[in-house]
PAZA-425238 format. One record per atom (N, C-alpha, C): residue in three letters; x, y, z. Coordinates in steps of 0.001 Angstrom, whole numbers. Atoms other than C-alpha are relative to their C-alpha. Layout:
N
<drenvex residu="ala" east="X" north="Y" up="Z"/>
...
END
This chain:
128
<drenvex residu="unk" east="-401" north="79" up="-1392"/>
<drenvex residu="unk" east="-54546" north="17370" up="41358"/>
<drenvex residu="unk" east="-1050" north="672" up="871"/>
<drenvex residu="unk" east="1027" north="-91" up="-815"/>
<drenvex residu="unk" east="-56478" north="18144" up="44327"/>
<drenvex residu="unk" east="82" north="1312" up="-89"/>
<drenvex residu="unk" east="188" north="-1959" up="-213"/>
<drenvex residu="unk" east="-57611" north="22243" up="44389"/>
<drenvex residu="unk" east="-436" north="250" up="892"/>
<drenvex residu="unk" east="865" north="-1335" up="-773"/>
<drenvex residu="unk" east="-59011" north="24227" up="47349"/>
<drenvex residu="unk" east="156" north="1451" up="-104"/>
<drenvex residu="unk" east="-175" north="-1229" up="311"/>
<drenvex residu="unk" east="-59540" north="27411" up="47092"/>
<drenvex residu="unk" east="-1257" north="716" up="716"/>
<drenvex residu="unk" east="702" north="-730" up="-838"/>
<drenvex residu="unk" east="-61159" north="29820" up="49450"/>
<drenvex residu="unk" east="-824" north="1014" up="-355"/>
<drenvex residu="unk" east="-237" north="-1484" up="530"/>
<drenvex residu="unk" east="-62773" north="32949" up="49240"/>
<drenvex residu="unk" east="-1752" north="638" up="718"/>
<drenvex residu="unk" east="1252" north="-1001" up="-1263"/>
<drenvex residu="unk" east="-65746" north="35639" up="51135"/>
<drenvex residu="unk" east="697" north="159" up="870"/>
<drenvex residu="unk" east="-657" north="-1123" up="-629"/>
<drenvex residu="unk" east="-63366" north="36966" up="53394"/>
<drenvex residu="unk" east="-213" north="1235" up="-165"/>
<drenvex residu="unk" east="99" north="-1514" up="408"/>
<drenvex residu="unk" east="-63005" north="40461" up="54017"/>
<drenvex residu="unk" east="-355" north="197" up="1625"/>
<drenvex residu="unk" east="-363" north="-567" up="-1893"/>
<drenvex residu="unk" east="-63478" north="42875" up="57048"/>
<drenvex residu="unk" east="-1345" north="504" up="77"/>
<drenvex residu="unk" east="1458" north="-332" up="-991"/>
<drenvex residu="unk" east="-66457" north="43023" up="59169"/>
<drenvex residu="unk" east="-80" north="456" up="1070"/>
<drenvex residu="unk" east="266" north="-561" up="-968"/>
<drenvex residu="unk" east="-68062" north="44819" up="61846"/>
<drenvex residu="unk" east="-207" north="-919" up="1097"/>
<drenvex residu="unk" east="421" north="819" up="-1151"/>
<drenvex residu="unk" east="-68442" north="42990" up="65319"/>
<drenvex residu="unk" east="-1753" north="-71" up="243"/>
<drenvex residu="unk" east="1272" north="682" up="582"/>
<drenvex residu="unk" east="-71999" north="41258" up="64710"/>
<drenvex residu="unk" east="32" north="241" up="-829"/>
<drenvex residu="unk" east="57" north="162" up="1115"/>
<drenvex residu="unk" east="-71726" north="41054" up="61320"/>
<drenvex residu="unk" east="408" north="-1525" up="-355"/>
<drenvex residu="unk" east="56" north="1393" up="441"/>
<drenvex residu="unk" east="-71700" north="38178" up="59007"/>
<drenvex residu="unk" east="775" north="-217" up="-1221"/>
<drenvex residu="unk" east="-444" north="653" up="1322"/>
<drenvex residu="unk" east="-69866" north="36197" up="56210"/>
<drenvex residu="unk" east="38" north="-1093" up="-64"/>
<drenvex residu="unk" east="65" north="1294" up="405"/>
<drenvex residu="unk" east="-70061" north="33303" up="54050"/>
<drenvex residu="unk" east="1174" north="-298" up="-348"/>
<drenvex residu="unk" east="-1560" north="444" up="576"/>
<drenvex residu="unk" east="-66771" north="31606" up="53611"/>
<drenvex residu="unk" east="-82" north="-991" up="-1243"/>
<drenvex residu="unk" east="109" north="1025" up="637"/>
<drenvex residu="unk" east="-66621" north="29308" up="50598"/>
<drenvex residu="unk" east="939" north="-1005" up="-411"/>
<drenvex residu="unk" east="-1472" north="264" up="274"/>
<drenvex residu="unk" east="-64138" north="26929" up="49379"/>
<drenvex residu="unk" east="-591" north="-1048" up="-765"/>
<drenvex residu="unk" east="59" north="865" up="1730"/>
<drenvex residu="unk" east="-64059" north="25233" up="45859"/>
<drenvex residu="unk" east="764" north="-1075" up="-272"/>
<drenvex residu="unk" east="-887" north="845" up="145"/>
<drenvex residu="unk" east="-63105" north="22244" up="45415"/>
<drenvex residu="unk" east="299" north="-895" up="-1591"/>
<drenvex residu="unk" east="-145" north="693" up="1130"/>
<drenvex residu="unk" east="-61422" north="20359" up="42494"/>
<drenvex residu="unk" east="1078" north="-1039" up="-251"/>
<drenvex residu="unk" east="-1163" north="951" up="-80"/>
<drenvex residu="unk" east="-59071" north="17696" up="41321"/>
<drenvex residu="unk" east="-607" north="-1479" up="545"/>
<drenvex residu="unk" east="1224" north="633" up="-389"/>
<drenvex residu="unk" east="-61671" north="15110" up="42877"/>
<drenvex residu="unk" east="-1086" north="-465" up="443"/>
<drenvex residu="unk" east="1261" north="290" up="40"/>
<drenvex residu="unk" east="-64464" north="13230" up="43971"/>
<drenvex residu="unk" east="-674" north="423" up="922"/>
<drenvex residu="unk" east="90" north="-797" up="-1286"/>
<drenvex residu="unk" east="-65858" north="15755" up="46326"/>
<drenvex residu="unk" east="-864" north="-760" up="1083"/>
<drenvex residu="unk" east="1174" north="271" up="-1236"/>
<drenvex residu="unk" east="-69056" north="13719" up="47750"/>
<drenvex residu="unk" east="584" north="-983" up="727"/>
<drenvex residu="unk" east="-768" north="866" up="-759"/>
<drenvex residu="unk" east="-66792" north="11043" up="48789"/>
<drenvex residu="unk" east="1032" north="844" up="1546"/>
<drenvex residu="unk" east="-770" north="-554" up="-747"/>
<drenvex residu="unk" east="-64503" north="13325" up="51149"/>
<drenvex residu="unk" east="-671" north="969" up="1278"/>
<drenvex residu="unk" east="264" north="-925" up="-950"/>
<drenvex residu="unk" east="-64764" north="14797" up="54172"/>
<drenvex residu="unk" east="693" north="1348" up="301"/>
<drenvex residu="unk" east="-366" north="-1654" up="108"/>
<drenvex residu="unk" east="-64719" north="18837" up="54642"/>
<drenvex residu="unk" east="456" north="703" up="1330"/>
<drenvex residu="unk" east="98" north="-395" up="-1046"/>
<drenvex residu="unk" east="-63385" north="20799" up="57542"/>
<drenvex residu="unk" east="348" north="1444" up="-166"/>
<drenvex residu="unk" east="-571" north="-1133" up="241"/>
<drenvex residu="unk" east="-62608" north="24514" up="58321"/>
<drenvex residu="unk" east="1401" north="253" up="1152"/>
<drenvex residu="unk" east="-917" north="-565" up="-948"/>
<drenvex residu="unk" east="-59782" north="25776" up="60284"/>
<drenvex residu="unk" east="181" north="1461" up="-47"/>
<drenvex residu="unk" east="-264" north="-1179" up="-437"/>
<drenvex residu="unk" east="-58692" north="29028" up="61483"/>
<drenvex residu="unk" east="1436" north="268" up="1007"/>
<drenvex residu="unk" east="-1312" north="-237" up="-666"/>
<drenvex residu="unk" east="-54952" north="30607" up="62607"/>
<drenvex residu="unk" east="-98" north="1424" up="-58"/>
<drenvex residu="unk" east="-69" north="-773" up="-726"/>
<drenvex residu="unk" east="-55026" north="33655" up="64490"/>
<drenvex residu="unk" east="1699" north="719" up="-83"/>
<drenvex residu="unk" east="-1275" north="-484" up="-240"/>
<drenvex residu="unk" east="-51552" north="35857" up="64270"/>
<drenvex residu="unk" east="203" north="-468" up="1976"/>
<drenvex residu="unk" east="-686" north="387" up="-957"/>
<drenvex residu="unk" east="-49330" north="34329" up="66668"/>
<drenvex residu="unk" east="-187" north="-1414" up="1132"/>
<drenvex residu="unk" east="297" north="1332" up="-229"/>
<drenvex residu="unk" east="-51517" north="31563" up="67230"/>
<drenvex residu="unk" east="75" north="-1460" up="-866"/>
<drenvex residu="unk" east="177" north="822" up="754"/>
<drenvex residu="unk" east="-51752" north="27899" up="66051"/>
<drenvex residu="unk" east="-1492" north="67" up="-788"/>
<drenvex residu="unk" east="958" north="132" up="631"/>
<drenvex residu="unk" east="-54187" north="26829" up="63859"/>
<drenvex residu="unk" east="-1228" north="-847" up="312"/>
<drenvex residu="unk" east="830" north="938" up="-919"/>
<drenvex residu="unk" east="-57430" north="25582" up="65692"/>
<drenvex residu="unk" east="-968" north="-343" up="-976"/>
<drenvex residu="unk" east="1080" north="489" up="446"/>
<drenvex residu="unk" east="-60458" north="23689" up="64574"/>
<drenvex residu="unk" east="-916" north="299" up="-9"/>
<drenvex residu="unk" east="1123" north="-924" up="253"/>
<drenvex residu="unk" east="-63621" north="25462" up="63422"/>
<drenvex residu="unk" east="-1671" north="-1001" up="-187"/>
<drenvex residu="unk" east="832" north="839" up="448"/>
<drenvex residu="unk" east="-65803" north="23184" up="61689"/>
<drenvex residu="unk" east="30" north="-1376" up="-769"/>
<drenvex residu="unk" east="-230" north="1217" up="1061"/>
<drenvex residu="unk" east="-66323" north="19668" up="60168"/>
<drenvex residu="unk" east="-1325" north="-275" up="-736"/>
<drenvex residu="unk" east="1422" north="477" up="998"/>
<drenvex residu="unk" east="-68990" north="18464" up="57397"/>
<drenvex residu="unk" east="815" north="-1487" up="-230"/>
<drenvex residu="unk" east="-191" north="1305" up="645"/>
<drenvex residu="unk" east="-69166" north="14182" up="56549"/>
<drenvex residu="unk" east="-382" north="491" up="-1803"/>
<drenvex residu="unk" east="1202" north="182" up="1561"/>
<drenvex residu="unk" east="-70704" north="13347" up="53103"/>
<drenvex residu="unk" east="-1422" north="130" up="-20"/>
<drenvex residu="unk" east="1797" north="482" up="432"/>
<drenvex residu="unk" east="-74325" north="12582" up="54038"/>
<drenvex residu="unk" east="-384" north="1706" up="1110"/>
<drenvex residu="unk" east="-166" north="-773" up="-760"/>
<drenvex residu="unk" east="-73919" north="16151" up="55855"/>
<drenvex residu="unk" east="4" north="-309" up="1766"/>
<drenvex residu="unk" east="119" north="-176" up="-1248"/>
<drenvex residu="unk" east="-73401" north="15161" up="59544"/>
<drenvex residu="unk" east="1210" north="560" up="230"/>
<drenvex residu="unk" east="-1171" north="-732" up="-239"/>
<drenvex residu="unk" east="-71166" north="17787" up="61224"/>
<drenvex residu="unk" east="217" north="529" up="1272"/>
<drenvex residu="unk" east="-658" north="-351" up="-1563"/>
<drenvex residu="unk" east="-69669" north="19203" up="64252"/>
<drenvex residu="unk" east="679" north="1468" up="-149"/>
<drenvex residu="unk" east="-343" north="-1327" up="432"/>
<drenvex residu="unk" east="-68484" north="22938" up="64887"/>
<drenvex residu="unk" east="653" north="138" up="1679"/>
<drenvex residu="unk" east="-423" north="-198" up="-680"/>
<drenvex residu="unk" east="-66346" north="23642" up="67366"/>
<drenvex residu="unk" east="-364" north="769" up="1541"/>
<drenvex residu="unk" east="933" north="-151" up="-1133"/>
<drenvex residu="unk" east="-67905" north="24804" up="70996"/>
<drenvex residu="unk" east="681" north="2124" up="-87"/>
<drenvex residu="unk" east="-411" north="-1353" up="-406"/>
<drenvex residu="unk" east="-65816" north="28704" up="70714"/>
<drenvex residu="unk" east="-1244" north="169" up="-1439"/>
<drenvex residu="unk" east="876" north="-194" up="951"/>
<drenvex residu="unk" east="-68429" north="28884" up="67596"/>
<drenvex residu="unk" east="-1324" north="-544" up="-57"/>
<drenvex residu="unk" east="1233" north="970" up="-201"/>
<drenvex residu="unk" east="-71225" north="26510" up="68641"/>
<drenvex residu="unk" east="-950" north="1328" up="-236"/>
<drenvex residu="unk" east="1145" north="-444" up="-156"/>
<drenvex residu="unk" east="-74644" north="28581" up="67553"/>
<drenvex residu="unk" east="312" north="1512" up="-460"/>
<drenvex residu="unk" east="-714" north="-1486" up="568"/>
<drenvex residu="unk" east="-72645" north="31420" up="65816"/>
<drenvex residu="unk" east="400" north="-359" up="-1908"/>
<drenvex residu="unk" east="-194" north="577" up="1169"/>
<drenvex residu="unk" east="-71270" north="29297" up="62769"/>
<drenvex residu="unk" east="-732" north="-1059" up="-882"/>
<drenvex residu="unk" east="845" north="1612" up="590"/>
<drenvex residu="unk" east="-72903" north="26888" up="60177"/>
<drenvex residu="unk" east="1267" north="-617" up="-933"/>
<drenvex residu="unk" east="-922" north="656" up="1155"/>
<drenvex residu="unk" east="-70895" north="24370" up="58121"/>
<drenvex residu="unk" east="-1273" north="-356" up="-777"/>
<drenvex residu="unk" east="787" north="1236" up="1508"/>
<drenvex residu="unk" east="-72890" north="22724" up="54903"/>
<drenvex residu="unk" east="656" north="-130" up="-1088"/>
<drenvex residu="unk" east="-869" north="517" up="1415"/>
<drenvex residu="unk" east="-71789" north="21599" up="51291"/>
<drenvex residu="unk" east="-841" north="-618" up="-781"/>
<drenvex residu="unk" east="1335" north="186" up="852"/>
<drenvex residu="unk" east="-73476" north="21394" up="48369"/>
<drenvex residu="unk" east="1111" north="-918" up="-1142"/>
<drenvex residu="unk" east="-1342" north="446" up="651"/>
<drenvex residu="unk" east="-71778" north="18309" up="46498"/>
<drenvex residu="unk" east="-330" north="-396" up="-1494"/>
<drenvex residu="unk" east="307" north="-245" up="1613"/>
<drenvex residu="unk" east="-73343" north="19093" up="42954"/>
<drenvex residu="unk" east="1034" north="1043" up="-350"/>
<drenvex residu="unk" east="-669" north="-1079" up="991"/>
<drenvex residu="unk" east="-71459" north="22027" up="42926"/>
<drenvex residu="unk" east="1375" north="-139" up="917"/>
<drenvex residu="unk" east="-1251" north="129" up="-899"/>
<drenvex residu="unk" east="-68193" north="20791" up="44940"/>
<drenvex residu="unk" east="809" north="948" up="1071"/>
<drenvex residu="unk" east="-507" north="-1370" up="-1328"/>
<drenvex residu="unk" east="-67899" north="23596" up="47765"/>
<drenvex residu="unk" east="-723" north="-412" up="1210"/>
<drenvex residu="unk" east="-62" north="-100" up="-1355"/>
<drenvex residu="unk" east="-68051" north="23763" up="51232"/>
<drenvex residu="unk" east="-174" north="1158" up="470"/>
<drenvex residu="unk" east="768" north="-1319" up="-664"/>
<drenvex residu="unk" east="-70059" north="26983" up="53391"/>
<drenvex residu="unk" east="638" north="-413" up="988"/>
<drenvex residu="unk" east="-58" north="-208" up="-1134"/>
<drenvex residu="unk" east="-68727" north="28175" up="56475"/>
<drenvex residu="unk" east="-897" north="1367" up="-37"/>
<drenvex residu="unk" east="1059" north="-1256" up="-128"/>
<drenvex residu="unk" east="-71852" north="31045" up="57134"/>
<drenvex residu="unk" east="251" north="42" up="1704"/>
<drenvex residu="unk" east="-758" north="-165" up="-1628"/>
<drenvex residu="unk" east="-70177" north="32823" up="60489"/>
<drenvex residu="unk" east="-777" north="1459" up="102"/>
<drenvex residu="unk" east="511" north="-461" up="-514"/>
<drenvex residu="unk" east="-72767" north="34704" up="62138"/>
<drenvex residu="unk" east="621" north="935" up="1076"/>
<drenvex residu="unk" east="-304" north="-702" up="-926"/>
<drenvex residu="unk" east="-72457" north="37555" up="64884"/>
<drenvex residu="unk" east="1475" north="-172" up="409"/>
<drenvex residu="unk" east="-1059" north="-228" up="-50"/>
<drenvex residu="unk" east="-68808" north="38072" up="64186"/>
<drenvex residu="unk" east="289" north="549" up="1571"/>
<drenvex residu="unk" east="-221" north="-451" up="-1366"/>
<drenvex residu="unk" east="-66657" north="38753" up="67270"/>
<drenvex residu="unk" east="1473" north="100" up="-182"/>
<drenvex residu="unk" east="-1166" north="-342" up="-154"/>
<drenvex residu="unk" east="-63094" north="40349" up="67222"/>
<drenvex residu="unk" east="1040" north="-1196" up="30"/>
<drenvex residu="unk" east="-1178" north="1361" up="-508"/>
<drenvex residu="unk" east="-61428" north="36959" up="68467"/>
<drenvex residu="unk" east="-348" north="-737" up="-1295"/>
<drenvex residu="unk" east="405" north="1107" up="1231"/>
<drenvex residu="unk" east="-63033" north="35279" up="65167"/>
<drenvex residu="unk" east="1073" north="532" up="-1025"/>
<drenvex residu="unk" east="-695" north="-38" up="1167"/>
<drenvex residu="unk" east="-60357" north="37271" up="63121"/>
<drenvex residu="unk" east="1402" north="-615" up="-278"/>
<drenvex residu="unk" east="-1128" north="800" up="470"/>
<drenvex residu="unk" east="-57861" north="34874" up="61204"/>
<drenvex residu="unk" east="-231" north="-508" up="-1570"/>
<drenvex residu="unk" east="-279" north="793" up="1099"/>
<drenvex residu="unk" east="-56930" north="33298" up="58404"/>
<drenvex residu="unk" east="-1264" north="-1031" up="-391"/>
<drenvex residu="unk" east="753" north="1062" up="-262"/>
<drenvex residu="unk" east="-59450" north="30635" up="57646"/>
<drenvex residu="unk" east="722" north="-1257" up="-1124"/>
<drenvex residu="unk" east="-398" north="1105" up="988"/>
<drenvex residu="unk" east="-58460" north="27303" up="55823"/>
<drenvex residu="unk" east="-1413" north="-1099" up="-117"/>
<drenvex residu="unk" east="695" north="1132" up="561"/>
<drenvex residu="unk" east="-60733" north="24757" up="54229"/>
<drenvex residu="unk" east="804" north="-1051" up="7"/>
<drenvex residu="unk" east="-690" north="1422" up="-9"/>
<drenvex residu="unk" east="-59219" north="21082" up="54045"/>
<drenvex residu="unk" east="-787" north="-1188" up="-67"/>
<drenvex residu="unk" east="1076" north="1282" up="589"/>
<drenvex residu="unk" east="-60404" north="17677" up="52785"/>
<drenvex residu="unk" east="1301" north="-1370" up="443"/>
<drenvex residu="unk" east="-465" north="1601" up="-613"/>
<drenvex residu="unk" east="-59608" north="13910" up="54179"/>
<drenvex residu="unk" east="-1081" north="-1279" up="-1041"/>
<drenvex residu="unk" east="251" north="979" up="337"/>
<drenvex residu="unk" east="-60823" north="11030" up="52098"/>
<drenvex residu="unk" east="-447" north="-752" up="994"/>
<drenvex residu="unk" east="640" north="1210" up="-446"/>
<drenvex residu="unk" east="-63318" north="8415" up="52897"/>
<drenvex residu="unk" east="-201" north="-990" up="-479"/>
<drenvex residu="unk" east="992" north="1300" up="1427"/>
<drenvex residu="unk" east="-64647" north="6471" up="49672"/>
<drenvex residu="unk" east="-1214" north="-88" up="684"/>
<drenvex residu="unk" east="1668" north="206" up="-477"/>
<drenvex residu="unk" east="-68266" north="6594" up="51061"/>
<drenvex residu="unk" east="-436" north="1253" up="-464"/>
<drenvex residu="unk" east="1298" north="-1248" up="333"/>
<drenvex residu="unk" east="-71200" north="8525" up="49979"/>
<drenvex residu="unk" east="-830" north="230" up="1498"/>
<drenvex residu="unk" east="817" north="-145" up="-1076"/>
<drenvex residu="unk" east="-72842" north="7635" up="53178"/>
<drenvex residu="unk" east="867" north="313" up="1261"/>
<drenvex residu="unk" east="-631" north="-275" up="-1507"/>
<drenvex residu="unk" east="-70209" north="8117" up="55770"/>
<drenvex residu="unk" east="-349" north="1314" up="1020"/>
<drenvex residu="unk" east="142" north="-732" up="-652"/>
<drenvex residu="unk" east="-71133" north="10050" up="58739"/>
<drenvex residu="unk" east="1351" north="713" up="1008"/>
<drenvex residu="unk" east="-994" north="-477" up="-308"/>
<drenvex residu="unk" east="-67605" north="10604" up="59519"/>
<drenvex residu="unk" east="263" north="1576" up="615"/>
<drenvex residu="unk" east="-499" north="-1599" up="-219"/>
<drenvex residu="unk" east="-66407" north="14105" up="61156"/>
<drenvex residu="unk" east="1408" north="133" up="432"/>
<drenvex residu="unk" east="-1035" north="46" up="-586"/>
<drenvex residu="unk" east="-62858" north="15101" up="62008"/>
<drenvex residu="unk" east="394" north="1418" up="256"/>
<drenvex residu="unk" east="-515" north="-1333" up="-480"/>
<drenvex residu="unk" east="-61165" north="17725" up="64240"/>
<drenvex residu="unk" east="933" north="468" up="147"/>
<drenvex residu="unk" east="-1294" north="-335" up="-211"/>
<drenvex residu="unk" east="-57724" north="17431" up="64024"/>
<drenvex residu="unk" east="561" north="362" up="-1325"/>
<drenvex residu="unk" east="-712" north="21" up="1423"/>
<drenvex residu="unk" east="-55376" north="18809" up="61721"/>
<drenvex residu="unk" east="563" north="-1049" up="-788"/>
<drenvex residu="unk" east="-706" north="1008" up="718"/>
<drenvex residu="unk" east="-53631" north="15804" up="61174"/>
<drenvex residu="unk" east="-799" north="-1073" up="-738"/>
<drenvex residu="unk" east="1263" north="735" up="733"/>
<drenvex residu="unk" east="-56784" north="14057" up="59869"/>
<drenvex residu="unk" east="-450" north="477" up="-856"/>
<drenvex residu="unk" east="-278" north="-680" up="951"/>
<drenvex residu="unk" east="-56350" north="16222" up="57316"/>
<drenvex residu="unk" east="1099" north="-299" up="-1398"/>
<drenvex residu="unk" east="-1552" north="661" up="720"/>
<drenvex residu="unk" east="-54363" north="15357" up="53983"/>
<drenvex residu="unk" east="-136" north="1093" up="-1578"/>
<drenvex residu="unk" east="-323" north="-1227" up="1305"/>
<drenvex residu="unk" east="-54861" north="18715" up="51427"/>
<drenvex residu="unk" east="-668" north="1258" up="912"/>
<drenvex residu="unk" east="163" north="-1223" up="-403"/>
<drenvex residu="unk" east="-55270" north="22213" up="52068"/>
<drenvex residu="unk" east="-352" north="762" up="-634"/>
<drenvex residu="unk" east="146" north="-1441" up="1065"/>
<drenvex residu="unk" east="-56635" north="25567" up="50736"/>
<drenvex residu="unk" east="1560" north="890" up="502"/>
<drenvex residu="unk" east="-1480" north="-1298" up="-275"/>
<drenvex residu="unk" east="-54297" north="28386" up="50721"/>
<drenvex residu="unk" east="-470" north="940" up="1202"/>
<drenvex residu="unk" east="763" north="-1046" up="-1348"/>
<drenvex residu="unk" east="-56683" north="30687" up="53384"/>
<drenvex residu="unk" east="-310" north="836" up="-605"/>
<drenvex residu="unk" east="687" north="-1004" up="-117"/>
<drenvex residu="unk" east="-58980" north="33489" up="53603"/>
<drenvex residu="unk" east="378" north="815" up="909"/>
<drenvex residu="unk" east="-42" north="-1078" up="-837"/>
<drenvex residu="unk" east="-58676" north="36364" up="55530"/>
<drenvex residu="unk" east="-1411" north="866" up="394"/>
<drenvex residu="unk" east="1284" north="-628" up="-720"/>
<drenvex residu="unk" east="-61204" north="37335" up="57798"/>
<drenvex residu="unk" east="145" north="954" up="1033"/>
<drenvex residu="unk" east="-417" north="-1298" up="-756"/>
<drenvex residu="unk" east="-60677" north="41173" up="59679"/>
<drenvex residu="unk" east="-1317" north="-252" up="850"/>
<drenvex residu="unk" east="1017" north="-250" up="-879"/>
<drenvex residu="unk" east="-63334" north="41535" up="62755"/>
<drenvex residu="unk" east="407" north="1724" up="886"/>
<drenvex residu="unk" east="-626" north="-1129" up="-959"/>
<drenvex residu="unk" east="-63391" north="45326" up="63539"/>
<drenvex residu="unk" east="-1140" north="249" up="1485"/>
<drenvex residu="unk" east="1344" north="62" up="-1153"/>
<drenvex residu="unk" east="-64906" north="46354" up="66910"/>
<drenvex residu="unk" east="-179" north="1310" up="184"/>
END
């Protein structure tokens, strides 16, 4: 069955950095498209980042030039590398995967509901 599984969380200083990762298994990873999310206590769960297959991706504009998405699909994971941390960046983070069947699709998606598996989340502290 399908696996995600998160993990590089942990608690950072305001400009500080972490790599988020998330492992995927159960199937055909280069076919699928990758995204990150993030839920904030007391907030919903907003949209962070997206990766296609042939890597074209999109990152949300509260992270534009702070976050990277990539994915390395030899070894079936997905990078969120989140630069110059900032207090409001601390939440939960989720990984999530949507099916395409393409190797080449340049696909990206930003909604949750374009979404159809989940990790369990990371926890990411931002102290200031």
């Amino acid at each position: 069955q399908v696996q995600l599984v998160e993990s590089g969380g942990g608690v950072v200083q305001a400009g500080g950095s972490l790599r988020l990762s998330c492992a995927a298994s159960g199937f055909r990873f280069s076919v699928y498209a990758m995204g990150w999310f993030r839920q904030a206590p007391g907030k919903e769960r907003e949209f962070v980042a997206s990766i296609s297959p042939v890597g074209a991706n999109v990152v949300d504009d509260s992270v534009k030039g702070r976050f990277t998405i990539s994915r390395d699909n030899a070894k079936n994971t997905v990078y969120l590398q989140m630069n110059s941390l900032k207090p409001e960046d601390a939440a939960v983070y989720y990984c999530a995967t949507r099916f395409l069947g393409s190797l080449r699709s340049n696909n990206v998606f930003t909604r949750e509901v374009e979404y159809r598996h989940w990790g369990q989340g990371t926890q990411v502290t931002v102290s200031s």
